[in-house]
N, C-alpha and C positions, 0 to 999 in steps of 0.2 A: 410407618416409614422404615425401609431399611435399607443397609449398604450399597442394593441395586438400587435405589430407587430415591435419588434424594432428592431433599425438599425444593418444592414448585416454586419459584418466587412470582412468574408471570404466566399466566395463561388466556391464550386470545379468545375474548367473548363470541360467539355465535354469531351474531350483526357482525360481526370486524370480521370474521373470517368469510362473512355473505358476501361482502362488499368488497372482499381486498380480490388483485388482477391475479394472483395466483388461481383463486376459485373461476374468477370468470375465464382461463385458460382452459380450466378442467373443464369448464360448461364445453367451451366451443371445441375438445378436443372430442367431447362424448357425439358433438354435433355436425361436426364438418370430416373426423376421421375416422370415427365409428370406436372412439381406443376409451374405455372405462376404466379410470384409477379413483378409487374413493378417497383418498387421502393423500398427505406428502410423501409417506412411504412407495406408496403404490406408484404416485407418478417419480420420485427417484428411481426406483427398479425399473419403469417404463423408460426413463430418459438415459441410464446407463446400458440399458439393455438391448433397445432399438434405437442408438445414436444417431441416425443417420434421419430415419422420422421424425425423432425428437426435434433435433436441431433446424428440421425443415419446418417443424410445424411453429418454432422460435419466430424463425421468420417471417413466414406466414401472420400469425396471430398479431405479432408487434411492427408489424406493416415496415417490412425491412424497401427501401427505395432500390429497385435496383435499375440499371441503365442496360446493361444485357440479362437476363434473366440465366443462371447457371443451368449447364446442364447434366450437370452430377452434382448430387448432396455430397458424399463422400466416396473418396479413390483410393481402398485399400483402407485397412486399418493398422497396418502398421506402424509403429513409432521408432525412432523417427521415417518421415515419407509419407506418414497419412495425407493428403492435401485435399480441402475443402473447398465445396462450392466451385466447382472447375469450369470457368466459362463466364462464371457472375461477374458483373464490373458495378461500381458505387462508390462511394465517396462519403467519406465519416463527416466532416465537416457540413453536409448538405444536410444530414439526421442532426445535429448538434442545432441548426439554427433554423430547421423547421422547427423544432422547440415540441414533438407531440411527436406519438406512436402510434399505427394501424391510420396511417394517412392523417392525421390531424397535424394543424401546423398551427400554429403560434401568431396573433395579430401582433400588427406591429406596436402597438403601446402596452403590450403585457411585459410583465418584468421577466428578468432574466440574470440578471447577475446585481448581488448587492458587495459592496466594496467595503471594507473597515480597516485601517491600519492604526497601531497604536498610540499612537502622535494624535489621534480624532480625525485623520483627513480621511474622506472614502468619498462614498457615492454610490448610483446604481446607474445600469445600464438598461433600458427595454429591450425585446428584440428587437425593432425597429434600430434601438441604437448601434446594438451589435451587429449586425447585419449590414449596414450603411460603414460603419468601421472596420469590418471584417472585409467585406469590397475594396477599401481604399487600399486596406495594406493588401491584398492581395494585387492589385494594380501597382503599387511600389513593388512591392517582390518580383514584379513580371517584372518593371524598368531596372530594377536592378540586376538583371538577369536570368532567376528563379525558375526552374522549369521541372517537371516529373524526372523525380527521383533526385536532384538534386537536396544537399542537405541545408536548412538553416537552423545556427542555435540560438542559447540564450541564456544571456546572463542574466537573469530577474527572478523578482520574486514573484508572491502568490500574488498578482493582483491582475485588473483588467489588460493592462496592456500586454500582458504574457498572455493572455486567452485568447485575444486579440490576433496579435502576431501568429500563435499557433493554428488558431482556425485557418487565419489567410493561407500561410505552407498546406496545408490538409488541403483545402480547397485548390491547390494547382499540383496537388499530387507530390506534393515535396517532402522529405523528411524532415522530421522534426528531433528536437534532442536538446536540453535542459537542467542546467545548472543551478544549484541558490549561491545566491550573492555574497555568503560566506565562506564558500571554498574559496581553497586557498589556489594559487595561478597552482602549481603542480595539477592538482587533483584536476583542473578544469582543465588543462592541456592534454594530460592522460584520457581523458575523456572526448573532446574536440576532436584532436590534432587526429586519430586514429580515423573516424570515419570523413575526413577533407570537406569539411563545410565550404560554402559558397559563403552566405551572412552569417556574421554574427550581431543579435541585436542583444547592446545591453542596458544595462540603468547606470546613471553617474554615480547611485550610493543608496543606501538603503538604511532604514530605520530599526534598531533591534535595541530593547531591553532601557532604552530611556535616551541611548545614542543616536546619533546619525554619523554612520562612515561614507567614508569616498571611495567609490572604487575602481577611480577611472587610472588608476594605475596599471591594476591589476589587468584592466580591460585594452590596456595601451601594451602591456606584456606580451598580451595575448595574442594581440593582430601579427608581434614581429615571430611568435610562434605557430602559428598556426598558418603554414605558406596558401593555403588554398583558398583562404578568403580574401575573394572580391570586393564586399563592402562592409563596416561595421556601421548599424543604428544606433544612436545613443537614446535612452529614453532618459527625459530631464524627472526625476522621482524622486530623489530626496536631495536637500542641500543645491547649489547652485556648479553652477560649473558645465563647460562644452568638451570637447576632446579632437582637434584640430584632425581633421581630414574622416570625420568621420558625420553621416547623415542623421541628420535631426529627425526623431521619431514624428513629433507632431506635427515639422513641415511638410514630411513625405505626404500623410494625412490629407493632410489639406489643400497639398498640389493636385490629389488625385481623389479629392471628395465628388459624390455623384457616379463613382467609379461603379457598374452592373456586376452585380452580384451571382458569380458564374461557379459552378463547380465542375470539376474536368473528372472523367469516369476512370474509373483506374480497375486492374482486377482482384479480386477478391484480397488476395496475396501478396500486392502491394505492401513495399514499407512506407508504416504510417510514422511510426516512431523508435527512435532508439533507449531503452534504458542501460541500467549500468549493475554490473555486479558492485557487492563491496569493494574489490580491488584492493584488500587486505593483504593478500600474496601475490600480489603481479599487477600487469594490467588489468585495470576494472573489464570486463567482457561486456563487450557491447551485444544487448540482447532486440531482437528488432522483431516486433509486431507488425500485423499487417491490417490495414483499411477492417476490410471485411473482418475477420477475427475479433476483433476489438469491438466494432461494431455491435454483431449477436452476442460477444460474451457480456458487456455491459449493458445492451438493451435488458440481457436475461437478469441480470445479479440485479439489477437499479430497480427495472418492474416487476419481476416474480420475484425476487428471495427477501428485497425490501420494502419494494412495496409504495415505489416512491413514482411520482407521475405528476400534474398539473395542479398547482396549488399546494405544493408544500417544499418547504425550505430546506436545503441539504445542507451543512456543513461537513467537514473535515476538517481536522487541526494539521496541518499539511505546508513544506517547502516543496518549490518547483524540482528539489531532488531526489524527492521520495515519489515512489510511486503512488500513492494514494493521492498525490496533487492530476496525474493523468484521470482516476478513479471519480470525484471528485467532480471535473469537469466535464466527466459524460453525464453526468446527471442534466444535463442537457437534451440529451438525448432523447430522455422520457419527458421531457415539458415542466422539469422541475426550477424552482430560482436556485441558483446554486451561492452559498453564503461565504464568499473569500476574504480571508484572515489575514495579514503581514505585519509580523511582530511575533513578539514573545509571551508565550501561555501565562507568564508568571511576575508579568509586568504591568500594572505595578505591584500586583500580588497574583494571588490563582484564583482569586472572582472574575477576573478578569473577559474567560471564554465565557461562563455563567450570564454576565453581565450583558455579553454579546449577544447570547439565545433570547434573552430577554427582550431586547430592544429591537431585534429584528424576526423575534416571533418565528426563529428556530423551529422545526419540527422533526427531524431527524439529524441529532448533534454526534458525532465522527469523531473520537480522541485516541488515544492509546492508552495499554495497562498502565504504563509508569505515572501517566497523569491523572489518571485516575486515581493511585495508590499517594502520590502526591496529595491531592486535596483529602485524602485520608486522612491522612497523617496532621494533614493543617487544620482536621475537624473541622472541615466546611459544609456549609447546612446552605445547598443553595437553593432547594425549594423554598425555602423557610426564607430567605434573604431579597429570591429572586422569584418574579412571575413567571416561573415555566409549562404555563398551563396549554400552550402551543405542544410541548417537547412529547412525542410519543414513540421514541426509541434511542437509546444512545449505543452508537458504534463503538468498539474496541478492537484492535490489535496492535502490530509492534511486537507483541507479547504475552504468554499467556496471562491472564486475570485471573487473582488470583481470589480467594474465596471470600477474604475480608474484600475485596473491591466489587464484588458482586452486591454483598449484605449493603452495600457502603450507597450501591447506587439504587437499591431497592428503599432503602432507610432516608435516605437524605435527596435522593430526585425525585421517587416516587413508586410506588409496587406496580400502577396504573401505567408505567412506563419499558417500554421492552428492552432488554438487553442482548444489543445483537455482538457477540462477542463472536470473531472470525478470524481465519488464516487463510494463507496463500500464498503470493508472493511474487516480488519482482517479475519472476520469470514467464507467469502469463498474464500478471496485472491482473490478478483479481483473487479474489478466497475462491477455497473449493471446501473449506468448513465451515459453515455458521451459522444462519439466523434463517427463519420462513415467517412466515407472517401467521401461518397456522400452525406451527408447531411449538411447546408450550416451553420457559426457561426453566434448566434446573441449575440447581449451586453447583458452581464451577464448571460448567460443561458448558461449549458449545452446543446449538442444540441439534444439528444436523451436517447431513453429508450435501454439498449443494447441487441441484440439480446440472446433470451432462455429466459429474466430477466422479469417477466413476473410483472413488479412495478408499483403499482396504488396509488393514494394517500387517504385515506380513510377520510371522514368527523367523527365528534364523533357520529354520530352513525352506523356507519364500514361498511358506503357504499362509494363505489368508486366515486369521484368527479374529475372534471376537470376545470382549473382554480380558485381553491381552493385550498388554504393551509392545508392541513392533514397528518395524521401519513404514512410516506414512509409504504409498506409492498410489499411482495414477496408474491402472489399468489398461485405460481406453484411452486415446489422443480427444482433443477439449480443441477447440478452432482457437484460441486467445493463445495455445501455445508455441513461443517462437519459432518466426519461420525459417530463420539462421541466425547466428552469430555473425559480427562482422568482421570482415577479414577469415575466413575459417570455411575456406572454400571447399574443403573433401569432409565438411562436418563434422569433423575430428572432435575437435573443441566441443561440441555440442552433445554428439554422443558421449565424451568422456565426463561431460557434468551430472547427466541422468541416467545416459541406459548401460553403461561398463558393468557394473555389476548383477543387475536383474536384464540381462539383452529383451529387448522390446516393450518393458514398462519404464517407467518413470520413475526415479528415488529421488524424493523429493529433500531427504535429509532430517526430516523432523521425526520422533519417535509421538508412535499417536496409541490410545487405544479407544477401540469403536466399543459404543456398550449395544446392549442388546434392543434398547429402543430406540437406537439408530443415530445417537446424540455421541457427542466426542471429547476428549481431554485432548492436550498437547503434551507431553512432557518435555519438550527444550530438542536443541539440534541432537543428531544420533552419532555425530562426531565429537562432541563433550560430552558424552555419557560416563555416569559415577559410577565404575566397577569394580565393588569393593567386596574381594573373594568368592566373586561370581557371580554377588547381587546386583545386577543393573540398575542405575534409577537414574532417570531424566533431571536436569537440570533443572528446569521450571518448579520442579517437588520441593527442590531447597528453598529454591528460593519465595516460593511461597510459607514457606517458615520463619527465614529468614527476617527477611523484611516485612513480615509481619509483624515485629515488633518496633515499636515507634524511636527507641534511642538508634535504630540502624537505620541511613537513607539509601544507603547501596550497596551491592557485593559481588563479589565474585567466587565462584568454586572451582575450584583447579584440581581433578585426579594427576599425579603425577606420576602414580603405576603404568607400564606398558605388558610387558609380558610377566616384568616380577613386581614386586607390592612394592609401591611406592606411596607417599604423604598424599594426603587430603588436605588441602589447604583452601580456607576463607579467607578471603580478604575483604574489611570491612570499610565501608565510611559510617562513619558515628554523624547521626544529629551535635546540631549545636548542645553543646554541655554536656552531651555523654561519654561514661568514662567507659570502658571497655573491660574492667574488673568489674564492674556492678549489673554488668549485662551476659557476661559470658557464663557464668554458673548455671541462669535460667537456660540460656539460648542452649547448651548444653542438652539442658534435661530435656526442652520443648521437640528437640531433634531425635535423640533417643526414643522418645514417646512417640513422635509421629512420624519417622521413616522407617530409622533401625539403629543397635549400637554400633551397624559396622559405618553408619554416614554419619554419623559426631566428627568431626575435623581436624586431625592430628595438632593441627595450629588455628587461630585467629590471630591475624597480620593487619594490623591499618593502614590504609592507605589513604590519600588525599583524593584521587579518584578513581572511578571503573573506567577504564581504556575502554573508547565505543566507536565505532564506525561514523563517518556520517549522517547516516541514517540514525544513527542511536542505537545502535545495536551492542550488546555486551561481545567483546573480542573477546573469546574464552579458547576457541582454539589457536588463536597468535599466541596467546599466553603462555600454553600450553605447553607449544614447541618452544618460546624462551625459557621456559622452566626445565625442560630437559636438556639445556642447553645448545639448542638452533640460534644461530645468530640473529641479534635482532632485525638486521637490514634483510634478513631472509628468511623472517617468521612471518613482519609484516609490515606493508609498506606505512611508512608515517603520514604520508601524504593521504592514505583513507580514512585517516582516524581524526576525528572531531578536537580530542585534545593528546596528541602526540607524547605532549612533556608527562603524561598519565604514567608513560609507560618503566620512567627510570625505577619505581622501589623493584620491578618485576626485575630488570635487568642486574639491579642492584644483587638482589638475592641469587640468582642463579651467577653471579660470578662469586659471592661471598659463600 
């Protein structure tokens, strides 16, 4: 074993790689297109190379439904303007509830969605059920006035009647757009109020961490904010309570049960749904996907890169505010049960999601680094605890994983188990680094570049390198990538988030390096990069040091150099009981040893927490600019950050 070439933790057996739809893709590509790739390799260079067959033959092989059949694959490759499938009309909604890919569809008593919320209340849905439900509420959404292109949102969390409600929008061509139940009214008006919904459906309150809150306040804030809404739905879901002139979910239901189950064809291009930037410094940017795009980008990531299709169980640990809960629900798409969670990972402890694989016979389980590094920390032995003899791959992102979390899930899930560790991100809903079904895992590495994603790592002067640390970019336009911003009608907004700097690729923002057997690292955003006397080094490097040790549960790294040397500065959360003299001596040496002496941290600073996005994201460039003195209300909005009051030691110190 050496430096290139580290240790294997998983490698897929010969049978698994006979039988998984990536191989059967290659069969029918050598058969129906005449096109010979032997391996992953060879079909990633075929699918970034001839994007336009690729992506045809996507659809083709995974029996995409269309209503007009397109008459261009691709119109230009230019980014932005590339535009896809020109002519195709279809409907995501219609693929999610046939329940099966290359024309198979779904009987009505096969399952389809299993429910668990932490209180013990759940259930399951067959597609029968869903489909009968998905009808009615699209029958209310038409009485309520609902029509193509119009918006509806949602205040709910991960459970059926958010699937529910959003299938019906999709199926009459409506936009859709999704809030969790614990943002606060700013953050969900900043987000509404911009793209003018018609409905808003919400839930009276919702269940988190042992409580149950009301949120028909917040929900009553809302309607006198947000002028464009016609009707609000209450869905009755935790605790009791109505909310006076607003329509009862389950009456609607059941006025308009027996309702035919109709999907309206839209084109390719269509907005299906709206996501949300952080909204750290401004208005979150509404980022909006279209039907079609969405469609082939997750038929592709769900059947070929995971692997996942009829008879086996998806989870995500996912709110309806992250993108991974859109993610998630396509697994429908491929004829998978999709397994939804509401509640808290760590409620009553963090067996909790464990317990969950268990009893519902999990087969591909969906979490993030941090929870992962969590049950590290907690020395949880869940194979050992729990039967996870279903489980044969577990998800990560949110964040790099780090290399104790890799051993952790090899050691304690099982070696027999795959680790699909992945990036990507809001902006086209989905990874374009991860996992293949036949390509093998190494310690710390993602293992591949994903098929269509055509991602190089560029040196500073914007040539593609290998084995080099440079700016993540996307080459070649991906269909999942945003059709526009909203509100942002000359594009403006849109090119100045990706192409300003490299004009016609993509900068994605992440510092990535690609290794030579085609397998990837992250290093952290490339806008909090540590530059200390020239040395660059990724965020994620620290912190994979870091918090590798058990007396630290969190941190942050702040360079505070711009053009002249400035502090290096840690800020730590201690474990219960740890004292921060008995830790810093080592944490010292371990840094030194494994970056450099110039990334040792002029300071270690405690804080009570890391400042995080909504999404959980470590805020490192809001910090950044309060550190050099940017004011806080114009570093970063409070209203994006999960715990706002995080942010006073940072403000503290840059005035002292």
């Amino acid at each position: 074993m050496t430096a290139d070439a580290p240790e294997v933790l998983w490698r897929p057996a010969p049978d698994q790689v006979a039988d998984s739809k990536i191989e059967a893709f290659r069969r029918w590509l050598r058969a129906e297109r005449g096109v010979e790739v032997a391996d992953y390799r060879e079909l990633w260079e075929y699918s970034t190379e001839s994007i336009a067959e690729f992506w045809d033959s996507v659809t083709e092989f995974l029996g995409v439904r269309w209503h007009e059949r397109p008459t261009e694959v691709l119109s230009g490759t230019e980014m932005p303007g590339a535009r896809w499938f020109a002519g195709g009309t279809l409907n995501y909604a219609e693929h999610a509830l046939a329940g099966g890919v290359a024309g198979a569809a779904k009987g009505d008593s096969e399952l389809a969605v299993i429910f668990h919320r932490e209180d013990g209340a759940g259930g399951a849905l067959t597609y029968g059920d869903l489909r009968a439900q998905v009808a009615a509420a699209r029958a209310a959404l038409r009485e309520l006035g609902v029509t193509k292109g119009d918006r509806v949102v949602a205040l709910a969390p991960n459970c059926p009647q958010t699937l529910v409600a959003f299938l019906a929008a999709a199926s009459l061509g409506a936009v859709w757009s999704s809030c969790s139940p614990d943002f606060g009214v700013r953050a969900v008006s900043d987000r509404f109020t911009q793209i003018e919904p018609k409905v808003l459906i919400a839930v009276n309150g919702y269940v988190y961490n042992g409580r149950t809150f009301d949120v028909r306040s917040t929900v009553d804030q809302l309607r006198g904010q947000i002028p464009s809404l016609a009707a609000t739905v209450l869905v009755n879901y935790a605790g009791e309570g109505a909310l006076e002139g607003a329509h009862d979910w389950d009456e609607l239901l059941r006025a308009h049960e027996g309702a035919a189950l109709e999907f309206d064809a839209v084109e390719f291009d269509h907005p299906l749904w709206v996501l949300y930037s952080s909204g750290t410094t401004g208005l979150p940017k509404g980022i909006v996907q279209g039907h079609g795009g969405i469609t082939v980008e997750h038929l592709k990531a769900l059947a070929l890169q995971s692997d996942l299709g009829p008879g086996e169980r998806f989870f995500w640990f996912t709110t309806t505010g992250w993108m991974m809960w859109n993610f998630l629900v396509s697994g429908l798409l491929v004829g998978s049960t999709i397994v939804l969670f509401d509640g808290s990972p760590g409620y009553p402890d963090l067996s909790v999601l464990w317990q969950l694989a268990e009893e519902h016979k999990v087969t591909y389980f969906g979490t993030s680094a941090p929870f992962v590094q969590s049950c590290l920390k907690a020395h949880l032995k869940p194979a050992q605890d729990y039967d996870l003899s279903a489980l044969r791959a577990i998800g990560s992102t949110g964040a790099p994983l780090s290399d104790d979390g890799f051993r952790w899930i090899a050691d304690e899930i099982g070696s027999g188990v795959q680790i699909c560790s992945v990036s990507g991100g809001t902006d086209l809903c989905t990874a374009f680094v991860g996992a293949a079904p036949d390509v093998p895992v190494w310690l710390g590495e993602l293992s591949c570049r994903c098929l269509g994603a055509a991602v190089e790592a560029y040196d500073e002067h914007g040539q593609p390198v290998v084995e080099q640390v440079g700016e993540l970019m996307i080459t070649k336009p991906m269909p999942s990538m945003p059709v526009f911003f909203w509100n942002d009608e000359d594009g403006s907004k849109l090119r100045e988030a990706y192409f300003e700097e490299y004009p016609g690729k993509w900068r994605h923002g992440d510092w990535i390096r690609i290794t030579g057997r085609g397998s990837a690292v992250i290093y952290g955003r490339s806008d909090s990069t540590l530059n200390r006397g020239g040395v660059r080094m990724g965020t994620a490097e620290f912190y994979r040091v870091v918090e590798g040790f058990e007396q630290i549960a969190d941190s942050l790294v702040i360079d505070t150099s711009a053009n002249e040397e400035g502090e290096l500065l840690c800020f730590l959360v201690l474990a219960p009981g740890a004292r921060l003299e008995d830790v810093e001596p080592t944490l010292r040496k371990e840094l030194r040893a494994a970056l450099s002496p110039r990334h040792v941290p002029d300071r270690f600073i405690l804080v009570d927490e890391v400042p995080r996005t909504l999404n959980g994201k470590k805020c490192e460039v809001p910090v950044k600019k309060i550190l050099r003195g940017v004011a806080p209300d114009k570093a970063v909005s409070r209203d994006a950050l999960a715990n706002p009051e995080s942010l006073a030691p940072f403000v503290a110190l840059a005035e002292g």
